[in-house]
N, C-alpha and C positions, 0 to 999 in steps of 0.2 A: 560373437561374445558368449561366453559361456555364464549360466545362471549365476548369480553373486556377485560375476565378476566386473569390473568397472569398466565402464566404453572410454574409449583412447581420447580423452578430453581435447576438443580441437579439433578432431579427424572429419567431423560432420557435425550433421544439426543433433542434436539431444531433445528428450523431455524430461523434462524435469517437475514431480510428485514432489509437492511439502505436505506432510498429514499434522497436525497440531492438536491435544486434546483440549479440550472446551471445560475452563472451572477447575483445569487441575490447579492451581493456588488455592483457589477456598477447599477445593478437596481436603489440600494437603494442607489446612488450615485447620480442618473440622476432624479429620482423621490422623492428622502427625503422619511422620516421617517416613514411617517404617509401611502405612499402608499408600502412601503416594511414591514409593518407591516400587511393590509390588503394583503398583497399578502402571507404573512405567515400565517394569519387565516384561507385562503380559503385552501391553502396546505393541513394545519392539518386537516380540517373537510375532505375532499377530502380520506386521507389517512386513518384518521379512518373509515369509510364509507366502504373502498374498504377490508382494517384489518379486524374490524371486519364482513362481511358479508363473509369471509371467517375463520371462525372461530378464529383467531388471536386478541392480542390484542397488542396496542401500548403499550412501555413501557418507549419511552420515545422521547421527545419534545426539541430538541435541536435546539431555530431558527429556521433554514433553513433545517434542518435535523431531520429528522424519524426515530425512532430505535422500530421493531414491533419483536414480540416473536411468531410463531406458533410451535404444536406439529405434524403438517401434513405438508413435505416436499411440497406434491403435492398444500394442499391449499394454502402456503404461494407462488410459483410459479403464480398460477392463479389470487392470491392479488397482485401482482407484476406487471402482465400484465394488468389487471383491472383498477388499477394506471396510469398506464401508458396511458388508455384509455382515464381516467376522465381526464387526465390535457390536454389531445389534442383536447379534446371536451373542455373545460375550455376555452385555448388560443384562440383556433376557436372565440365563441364567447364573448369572452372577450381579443382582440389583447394588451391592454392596461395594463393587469394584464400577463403576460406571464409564465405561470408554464412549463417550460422546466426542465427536472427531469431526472438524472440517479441515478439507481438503482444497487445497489448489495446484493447477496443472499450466503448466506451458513449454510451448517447445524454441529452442533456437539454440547457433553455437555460444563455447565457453571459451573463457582460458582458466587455466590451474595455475595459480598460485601458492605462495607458501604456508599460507593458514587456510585454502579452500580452492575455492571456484570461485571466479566471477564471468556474469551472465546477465544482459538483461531479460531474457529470458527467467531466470532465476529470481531475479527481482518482482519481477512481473508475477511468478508463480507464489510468492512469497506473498504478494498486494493481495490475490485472490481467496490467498486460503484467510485474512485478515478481515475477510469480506463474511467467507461460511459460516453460517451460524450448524449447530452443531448438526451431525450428519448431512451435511451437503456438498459437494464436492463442486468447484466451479471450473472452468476450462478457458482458455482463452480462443477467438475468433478464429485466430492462427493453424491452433492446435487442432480446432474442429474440420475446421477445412481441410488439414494435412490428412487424420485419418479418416475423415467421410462418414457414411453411415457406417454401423458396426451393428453386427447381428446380435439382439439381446441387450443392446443398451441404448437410451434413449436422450435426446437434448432438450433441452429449452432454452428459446433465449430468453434473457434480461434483461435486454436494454445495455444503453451504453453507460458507465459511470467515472468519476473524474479519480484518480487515485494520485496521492502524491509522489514527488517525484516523476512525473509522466507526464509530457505537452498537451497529450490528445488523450481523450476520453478513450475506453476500453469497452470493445465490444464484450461481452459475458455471455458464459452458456450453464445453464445448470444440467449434471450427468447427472443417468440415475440408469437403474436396470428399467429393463421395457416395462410399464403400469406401475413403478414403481414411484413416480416424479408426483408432489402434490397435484390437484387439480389445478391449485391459483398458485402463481409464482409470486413472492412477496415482493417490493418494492425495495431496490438496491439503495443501498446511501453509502457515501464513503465513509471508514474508519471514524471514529472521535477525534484521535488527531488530525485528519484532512479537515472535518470540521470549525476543530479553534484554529486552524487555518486558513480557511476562508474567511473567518471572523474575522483575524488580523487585516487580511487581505482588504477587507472593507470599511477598514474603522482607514488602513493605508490612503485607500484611495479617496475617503470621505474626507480626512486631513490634507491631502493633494491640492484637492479642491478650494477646500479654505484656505490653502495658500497662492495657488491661482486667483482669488477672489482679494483677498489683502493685497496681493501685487499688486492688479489691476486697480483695485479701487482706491487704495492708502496709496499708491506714488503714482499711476498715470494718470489720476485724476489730481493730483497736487501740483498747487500751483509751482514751478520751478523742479519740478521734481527731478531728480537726478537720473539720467538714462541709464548710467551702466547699475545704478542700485534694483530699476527697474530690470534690465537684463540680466542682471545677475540672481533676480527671485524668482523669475519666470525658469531662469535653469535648474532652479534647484528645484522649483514644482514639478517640473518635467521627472526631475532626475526622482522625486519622492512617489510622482506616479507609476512610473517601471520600475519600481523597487519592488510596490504591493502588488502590481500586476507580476512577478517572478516569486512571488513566496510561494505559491505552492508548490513548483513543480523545483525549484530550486532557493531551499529555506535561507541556509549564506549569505548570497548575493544579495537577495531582497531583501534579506535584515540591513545587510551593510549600507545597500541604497537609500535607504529610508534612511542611516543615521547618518548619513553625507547630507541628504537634504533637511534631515530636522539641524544641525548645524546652521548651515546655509539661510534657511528659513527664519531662525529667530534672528541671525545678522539682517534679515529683510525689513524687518520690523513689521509696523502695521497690525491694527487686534487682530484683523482675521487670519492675519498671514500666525501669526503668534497661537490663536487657535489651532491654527492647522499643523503647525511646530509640537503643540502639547498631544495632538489624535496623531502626528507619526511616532512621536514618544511611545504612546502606549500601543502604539499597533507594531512597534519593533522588540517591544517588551512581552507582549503577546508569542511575538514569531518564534522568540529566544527562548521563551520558557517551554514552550511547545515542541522546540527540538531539542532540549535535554530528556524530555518527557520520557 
């Protein structure tokens, strides 16, 4: 593949570079139009620059955001930290234009579509740089392991952290040039929105409960109490607990679950059950507001 030029989407594994600048909104809040534009000009030539001189090429131009293709795990690493170079030398001497930049990396195949690429890879890449606080660039496990040690640049891990849309937790690595990585690695946490996610998630599961609890207690301990009203609340507790145990990693489904059992659950009756009906209410209202977010 020739420098710029795009690797045959499909043909093999890829990595896949997202660079993102850090506070370009309030930048271009505090500065207008016309200077958060030239701060997005300087970015892209910057970016391309650092891409292609490591054999990669940009594939795409979004704003504030960089989406770069290479077929060498190692050189798209090295274009990473590169980057990361040029915009600290940038800001140095330009305080006025401030390219504060995190980056994330990951490798795996694509396919091309008609408005892009889809990859979970790309996804993946896209969770990390979401993760970077400004000048840090993160890697996934994958990514690490594929290029190995590389002369001149250094890892750290981070621990593993839960990112949305994703079953299993993500191992993480922070790049840096060799002496370059701080001493102490800061304390990963996921996004704000994986946050009011988990929130939901638990206010879900807390409401489950309380309808487990009203089932139980408002009809099988009642005297004559009706079996199928019983088994009919118990499924819908069930069904209200797999709802909030699947909001993070799939928001949809778990909303929908929840509101199949918040139905379900007030036909159960019972205060607790009824409780438990009003905290899947609000923890499905939680999840919905969270993904228009």
């Amino acid at each position: 593949m020739k420098s710029g030029e795009l690797p045959a989407i499909g043909e093999e594994v890829q990595t896949f570079l997202i660079a993102d600048i850090r506070g370009y909104t309030a930048f271009t809040h505090e500065n207008g139009d016309e200077a958060g534009a030239r701060l997005v000009r300087v970015f892209a030539a910057l970016a391309r620059e650092a891409v292609e001189q490591q054999g990669g090429a940009v594939s795409e131009l979004r704003g504030d955001e960089v989406l770069a293709v290479f077929r060498s795990p190692r050189s798209a690493l090295r274009a990473a930290v590169d980057l990361q170079s040029r915009c600290r030398q940038h800001t140095e001497a330009n305080p006025h234009l401030p390219l504060l930049v995190g980056i994330g990396l990951d490798a795996g195949e694509a396919v091309r579509v008609e408005d892009g690429v889809r990859s979970g890879a790309l996804n993946l890449a896209s969770r990390l740089t979401s993760l970077a606080a400004p000048g840090e660039t993160f890697a996934s496990e994958g990514l690490v392991h594929l290029a190995r040690r590389i002369e001149g640049l250094e890892y750290r891990d981070c621990g593993k952290v839960a990112l949305k849309g994703l079953d299993r937790s993500v191992q993480v690595f922070l790049v840096g040039g060799e002496g370059d990585l701080p001493a102490e690695t800061r304390r990963l946490t996921a996004p704000k929105g994986d946050d009011a996610m988990e929130a939901a998630r638990v206010v879900g599961i807390v409401g489950s409960g309380f309808g487990f609890a009203g089932v139980v207690f408002d009809r099988l301990l009642t005297v004559g109490a009706n079996p199928v009203a019983l088994g009919a609340g118990l499924v819908f507790a069930v069904i209200a607990l797999l709802g909030a145990s699947r909001l993070l990693r799939d928001a949809e489904r778990g909303a929908l679950l929840m509101l199949v059992a918040l139905i379900g659950l007030v036909f159960a009756v019972g205060w607790w059950a009824l409780i438990g009906a009003i905290l899947l209410l609000i923890a499905t209202g939680m999840a919905v507001a969270n993904r228009k977010a």
